[in-house]
C-alpha positions in Angstrom: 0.0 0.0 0.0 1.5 3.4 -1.1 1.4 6.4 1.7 1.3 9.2 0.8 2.9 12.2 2.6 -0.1 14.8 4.0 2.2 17.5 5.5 2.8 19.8 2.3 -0.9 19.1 0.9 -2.1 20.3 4.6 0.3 23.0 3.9 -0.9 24.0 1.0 -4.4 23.7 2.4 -4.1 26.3 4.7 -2.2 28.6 2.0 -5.6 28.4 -0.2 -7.8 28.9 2.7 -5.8 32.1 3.8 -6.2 33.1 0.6 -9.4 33.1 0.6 -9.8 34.9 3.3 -7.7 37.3 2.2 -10.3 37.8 -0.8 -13.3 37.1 1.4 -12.0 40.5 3.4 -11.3 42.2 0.7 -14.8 41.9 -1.0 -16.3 42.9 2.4 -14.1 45.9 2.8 -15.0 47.0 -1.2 -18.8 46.3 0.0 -19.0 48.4 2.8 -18.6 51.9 1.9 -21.5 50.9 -1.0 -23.8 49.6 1.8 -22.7 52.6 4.2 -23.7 54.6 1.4 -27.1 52.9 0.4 -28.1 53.6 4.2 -27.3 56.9 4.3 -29.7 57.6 0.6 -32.5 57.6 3.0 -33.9 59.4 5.8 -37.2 58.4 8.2 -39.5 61.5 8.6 -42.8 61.8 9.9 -45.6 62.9 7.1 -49.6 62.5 7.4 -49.1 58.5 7.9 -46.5 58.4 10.3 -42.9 57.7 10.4 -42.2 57.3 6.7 -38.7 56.4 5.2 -37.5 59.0 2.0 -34.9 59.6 0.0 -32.2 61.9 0.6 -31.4 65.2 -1.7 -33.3 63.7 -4.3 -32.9 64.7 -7.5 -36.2 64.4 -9.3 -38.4 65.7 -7.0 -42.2 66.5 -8.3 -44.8 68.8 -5.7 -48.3 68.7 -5.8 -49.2 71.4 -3.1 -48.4 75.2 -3.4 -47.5 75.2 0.6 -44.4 72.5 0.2 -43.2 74.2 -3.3 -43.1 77.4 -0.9 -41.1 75.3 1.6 -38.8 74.3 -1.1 -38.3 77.6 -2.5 -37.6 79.3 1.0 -35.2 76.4 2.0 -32.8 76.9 -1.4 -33.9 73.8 -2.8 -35.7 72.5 -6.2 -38.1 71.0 -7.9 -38.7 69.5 -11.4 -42.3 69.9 -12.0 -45.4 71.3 -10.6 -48.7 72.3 -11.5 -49.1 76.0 -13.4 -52.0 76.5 -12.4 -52.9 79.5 -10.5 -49.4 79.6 -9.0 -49.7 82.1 -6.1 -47.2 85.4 -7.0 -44.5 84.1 -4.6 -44.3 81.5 -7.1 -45.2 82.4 -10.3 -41.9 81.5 -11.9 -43.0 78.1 -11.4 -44.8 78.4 -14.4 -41.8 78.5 -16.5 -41.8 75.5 -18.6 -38.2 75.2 -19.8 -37.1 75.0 -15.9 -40.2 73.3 -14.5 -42.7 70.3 -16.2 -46.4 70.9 -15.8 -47.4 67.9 -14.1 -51.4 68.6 -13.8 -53.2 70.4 -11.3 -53.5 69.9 -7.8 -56.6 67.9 -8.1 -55.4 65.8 -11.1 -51.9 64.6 -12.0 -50.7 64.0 -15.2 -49.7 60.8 -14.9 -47.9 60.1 -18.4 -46.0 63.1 -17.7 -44.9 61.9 -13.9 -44.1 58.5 -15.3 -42.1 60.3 -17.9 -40.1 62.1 -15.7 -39.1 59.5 -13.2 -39.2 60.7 -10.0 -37.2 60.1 -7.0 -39.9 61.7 -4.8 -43.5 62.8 -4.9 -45.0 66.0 -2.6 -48.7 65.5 -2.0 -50.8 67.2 0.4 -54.5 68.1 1.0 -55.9 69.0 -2.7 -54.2 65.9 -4.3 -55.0 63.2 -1.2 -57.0 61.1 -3.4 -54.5 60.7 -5.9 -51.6 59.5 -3.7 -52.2 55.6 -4.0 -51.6 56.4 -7.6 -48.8 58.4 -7.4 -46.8 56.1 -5.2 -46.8 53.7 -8.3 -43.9 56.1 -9.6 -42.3 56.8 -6.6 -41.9 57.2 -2.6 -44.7 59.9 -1.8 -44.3 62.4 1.3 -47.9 63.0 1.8 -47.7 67.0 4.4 -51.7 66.8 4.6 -53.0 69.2 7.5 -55.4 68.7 9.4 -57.9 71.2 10.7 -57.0 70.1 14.1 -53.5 70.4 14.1 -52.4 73.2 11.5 -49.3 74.5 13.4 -47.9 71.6 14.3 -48.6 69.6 11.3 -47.2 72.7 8.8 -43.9 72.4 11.7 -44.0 68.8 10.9 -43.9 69.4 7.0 -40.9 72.3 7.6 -38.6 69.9 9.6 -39.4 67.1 7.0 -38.9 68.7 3.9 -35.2 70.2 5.5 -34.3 66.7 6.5 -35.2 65.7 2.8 -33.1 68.3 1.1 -30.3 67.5 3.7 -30.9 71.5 5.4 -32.7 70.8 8.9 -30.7 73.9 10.3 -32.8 76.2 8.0 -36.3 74.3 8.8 -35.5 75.2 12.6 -34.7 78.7 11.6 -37.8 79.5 9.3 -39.4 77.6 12.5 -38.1 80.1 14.4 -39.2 82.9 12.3 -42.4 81.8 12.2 -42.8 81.5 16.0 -41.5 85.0 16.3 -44.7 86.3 14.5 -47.2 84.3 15.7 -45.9 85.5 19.4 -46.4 89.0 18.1 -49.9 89.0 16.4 -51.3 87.1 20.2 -49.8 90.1 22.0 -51.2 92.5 20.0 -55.0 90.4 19.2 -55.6 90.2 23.3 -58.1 92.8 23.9 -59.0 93.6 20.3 -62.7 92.4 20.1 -64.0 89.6 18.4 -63.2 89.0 14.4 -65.1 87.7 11.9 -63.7 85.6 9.1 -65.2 86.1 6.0 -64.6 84.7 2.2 -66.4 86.3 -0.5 -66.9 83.9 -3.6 -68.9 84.9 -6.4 -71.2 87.3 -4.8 -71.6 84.9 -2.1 -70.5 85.8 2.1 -69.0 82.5 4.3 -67.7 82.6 7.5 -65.2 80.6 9.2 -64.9 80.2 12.8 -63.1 78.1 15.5 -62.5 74.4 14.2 -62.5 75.4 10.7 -60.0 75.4 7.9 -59.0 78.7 9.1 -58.9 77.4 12.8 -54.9 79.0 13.1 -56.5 81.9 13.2 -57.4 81.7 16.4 -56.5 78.6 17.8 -52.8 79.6 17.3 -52.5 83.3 16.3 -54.7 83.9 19.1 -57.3 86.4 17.4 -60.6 86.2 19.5 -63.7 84.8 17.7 -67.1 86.4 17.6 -69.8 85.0 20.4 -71.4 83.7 17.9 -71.2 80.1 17.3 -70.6 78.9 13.4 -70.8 76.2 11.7 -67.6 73.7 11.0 -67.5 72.8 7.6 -65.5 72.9 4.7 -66.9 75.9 2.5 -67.6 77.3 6.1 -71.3 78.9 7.0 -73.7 80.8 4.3 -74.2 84.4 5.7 -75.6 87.3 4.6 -75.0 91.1 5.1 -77.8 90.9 7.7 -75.7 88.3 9.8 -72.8 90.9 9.7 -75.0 93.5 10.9 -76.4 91.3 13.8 -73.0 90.0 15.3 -71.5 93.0 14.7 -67.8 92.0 14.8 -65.2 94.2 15.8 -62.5 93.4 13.0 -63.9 92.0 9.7 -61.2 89.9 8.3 -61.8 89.1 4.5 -61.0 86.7 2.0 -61.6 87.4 -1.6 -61.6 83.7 -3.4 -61.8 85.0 -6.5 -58.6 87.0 -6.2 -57.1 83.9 -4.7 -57.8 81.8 -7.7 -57.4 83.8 -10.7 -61.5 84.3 -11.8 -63.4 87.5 -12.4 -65.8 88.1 -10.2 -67.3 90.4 -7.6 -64.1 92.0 -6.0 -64.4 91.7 -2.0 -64.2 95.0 -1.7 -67.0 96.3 -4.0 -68.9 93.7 -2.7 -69.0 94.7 1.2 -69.5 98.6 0.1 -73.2 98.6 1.4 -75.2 99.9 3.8 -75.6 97.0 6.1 -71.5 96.5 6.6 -71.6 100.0 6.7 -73.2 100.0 10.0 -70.8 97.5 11.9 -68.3 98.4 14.2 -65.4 97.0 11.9 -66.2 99.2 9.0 -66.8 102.2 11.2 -63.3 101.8 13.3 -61.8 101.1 9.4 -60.9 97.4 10.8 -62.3 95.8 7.6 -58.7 94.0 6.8 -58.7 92.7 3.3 -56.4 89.6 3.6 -53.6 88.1 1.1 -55.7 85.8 -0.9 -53.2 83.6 -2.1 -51.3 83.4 0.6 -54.6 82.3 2.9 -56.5 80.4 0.4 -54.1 79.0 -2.6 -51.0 78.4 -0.1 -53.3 77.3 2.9 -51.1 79.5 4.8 -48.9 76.2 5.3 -45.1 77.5 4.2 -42.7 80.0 5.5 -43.7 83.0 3.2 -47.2 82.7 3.8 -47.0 82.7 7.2 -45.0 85.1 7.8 -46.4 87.5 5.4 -49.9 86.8 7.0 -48.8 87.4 10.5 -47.2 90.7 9.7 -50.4 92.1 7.9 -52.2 91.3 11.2 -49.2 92.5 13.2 -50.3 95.6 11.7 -53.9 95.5 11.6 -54.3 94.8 15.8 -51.7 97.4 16.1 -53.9 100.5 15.5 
């Protein structure tokens, strides 16, 4: 029977397995930095769901509410489409097409053109909630809905998400900031002012908004004191007339002209409420009719750092006199 020597086979052995490992090490330390990196592409932030997971300084990024394009804009960021219609004149050069895609309208995507553009990440909010099980067929959607309940904390929520996003929290915290600046000014300023009546004007017709509303901030956070009078929560707010002005008589007459807000010819605010009847309130009398920034209020839900802040000042201003 032939024996056969094991020592240099075992040697070698060993040679080839340390060799391998060698390789094995290697190919871990080459997959590393690619997996470190992979990690770091994403971000969890909180949006209307919860605790979402995002991408990080996305490249392709399309918005479908005016609020979080405002957000965008104020934090140095971009965007590569949007809806051009009735873009609010903080944002009208939104409306360039050679910079920015029309992607719809806020109500209703275009979805060729999103699929066309492959996004990295959607913006959805309020106006376009219906359509975001759609939209996340093309990509990772960051839905910043408010809720009537919740405006300040949720538009907060939206600010520090959108910064995380964009890889720029520090400037979230400062518009923050900012923001909470104002409001603390307009409560010190609103304390013993009288009650205040929020008013749109659409076509003609008079709705008020009250506590619990879609205009709650106003005095839920800004703390502007309502009128005694109890109205209806709902979301084209309570049908008045001029006689209903009359009767609860507010002291500051706050008004929003929808048409303005929107882009349509109609019966400016203004024209409209030069009667008789608003004549005779104390608002009209003391000249504390205060004829809000449409767009501002009504197309940018008064959810983004311009808005806000351009909204508090004007009633800065208005409770100061």
């Amino acid at each position: 029977m032939l024996l056969v020597p094991l020592g240099p086979r075992k040697k070698n052995m060993n040679a080839v397995w340390t060799r391998r490992q060698t390789l094995g090490g290697l190919v871990l330390a080459l997959a590393l930095p690619f997996a470190a990196a992979h990690a770091a592409s994403t971000i969890k932030v909180n949006d209307n769901t919860g605790e979402v997971q995002m991408p990080v300084k996305p490249k392709t990024v399309l918005v479908y509410d005016y609020g979080a394009l405002d957000i965008i804009q104020t934090l140095g960021g971009d965007v590569a489409g949007n809806p051009h219609q009735a873009l609010p004149p903080a944002l009208k050069h939104y409306a360039d097409a050679g910079k920015y895609a029309n992607i719809g309208t806020l109500f209703e995507p275009d979805y060729e053109k999103v699929k066309a553009l492959k996004p990295d990440l959607i913006i959805a909010g309020n106006r376009s909630l219906p359509k975001i099980d759609e939209l996340k067929k093309f990509a990772p959607v960051l839905d910043i809905t408010i809720d009537n309940q919740n405006q300040m904390a949720h538009v907060y929520r939206n600010i520090r998400s959108i910064a995380a996003i964009y890889g720029v929290p520090e400037k979230g915290e400062q518009q923050i900031k900012e923001i909470d600046a104002g409001i603390a000014d307009v409560k010190a300023k609103a304390v013993n002012k009288g009650g205040a009546l929020f008013l749109m004007t659409n076509g003609g017709k008079l709705s008020a908004y009250g506590p619990g509303s879609r205009f709650d901030m106003l005095y839920s956070v800004f703390g502007v004191n309502p009128i005694k009078d109890k109205i209806e929560v709902s979301k084209h707010g309570q049908a008045v007339s001029f006689e209903y002005l009359l009767k609860t008589n507010p002291d500051y007459l706050l008004v929003l002209d929808r048409d303005a807000a929107i882009g349509n010819d109609g019966q400016a605010a203004q024209k409209l409420l030069d009667n008789k009847l608003v004549h005779a309130t104390k608002a009209w009398r003391n000249k504390q009719v205060v004829y809000l920034n449409a767009a501002n209020w009504y197309t940018m839900s008064n959810a983004s750092p311009t808005a806000l802040k351009e909204n508090l000042k004007q009633l800065a201003d208005a409770f100061s006199k």
